[in-house]
N, C-alpha and C positions, 0 to 999 in steps of 0.2 A: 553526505546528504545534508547536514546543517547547514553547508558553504550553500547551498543551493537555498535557503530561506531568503525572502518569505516568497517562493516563488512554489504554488502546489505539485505537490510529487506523488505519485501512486509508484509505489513497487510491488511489484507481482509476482508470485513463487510458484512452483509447480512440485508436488511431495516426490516427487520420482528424478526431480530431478538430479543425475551424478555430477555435473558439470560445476553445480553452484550450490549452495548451502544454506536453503531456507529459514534456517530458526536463524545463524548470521545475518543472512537479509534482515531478519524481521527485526533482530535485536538493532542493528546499525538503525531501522529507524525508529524502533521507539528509543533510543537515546538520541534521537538527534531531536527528540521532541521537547526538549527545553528549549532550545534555541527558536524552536517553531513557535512557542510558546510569546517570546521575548516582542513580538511582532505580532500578537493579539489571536494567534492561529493555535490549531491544535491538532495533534495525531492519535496515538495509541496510549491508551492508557495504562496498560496491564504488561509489567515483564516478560508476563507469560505469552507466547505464541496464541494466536488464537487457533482453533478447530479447522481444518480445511475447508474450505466453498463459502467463510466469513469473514466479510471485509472489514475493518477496523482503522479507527481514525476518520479526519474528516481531510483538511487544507493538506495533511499529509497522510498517508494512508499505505497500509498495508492488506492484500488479499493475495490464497496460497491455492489454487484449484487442484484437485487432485489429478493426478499424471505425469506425464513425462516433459522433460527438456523440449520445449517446441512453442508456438505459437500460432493458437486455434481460435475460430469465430468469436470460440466463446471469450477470449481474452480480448478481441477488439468490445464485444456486447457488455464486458464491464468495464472501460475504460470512458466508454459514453456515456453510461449510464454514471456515473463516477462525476464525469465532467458535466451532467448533466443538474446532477445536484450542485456541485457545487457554484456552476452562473444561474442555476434558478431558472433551466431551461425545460419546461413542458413539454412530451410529445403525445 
């Protein structure tokens, strides 16, 4: 995730998921959050995971909805809204 600075990154977890390893996720990006940092950007502040259905960080960012391995409306409706903050786009 660092490699990928300063280009904005949302990654997104799902609690149920078997396939792939949320609090992992989450940690690869709050430590890739110095590098993001290096480039005036910012992500997750807290080692800690945050709470499921709270999105955390900004230019890089982390959010974990609860359920299963899959990809639902509701993951496209935070990914705009997401993208929507960050160019300062109004709907």
């Amino acid at each position: 995730i660092a490699l990928a600075a300063p280009r904005y990154i949302a990654v997104h977890s799902a609690t149920e998921d078997q396939w792939a390893d949320p609090t992992g996720e989450y940690l690869s990006t709050y430590h890739a959050g110095p590098v993001f940092r290096l480039f005036g950007m910012s992500g997750p502040e807290s080692e800690t995971p945050p709470s499921p259905e709270t999105a955390v960080g900004n230019e890089l960012s982390y959010y974990c909805r609860i359920g299963k391995h899959d990809i639902v409306a509701a993951d496209f409706a935070h990914y705009i809204d997401r993208a929507d903050q960050l160019f300062g786009i109004k709907r």
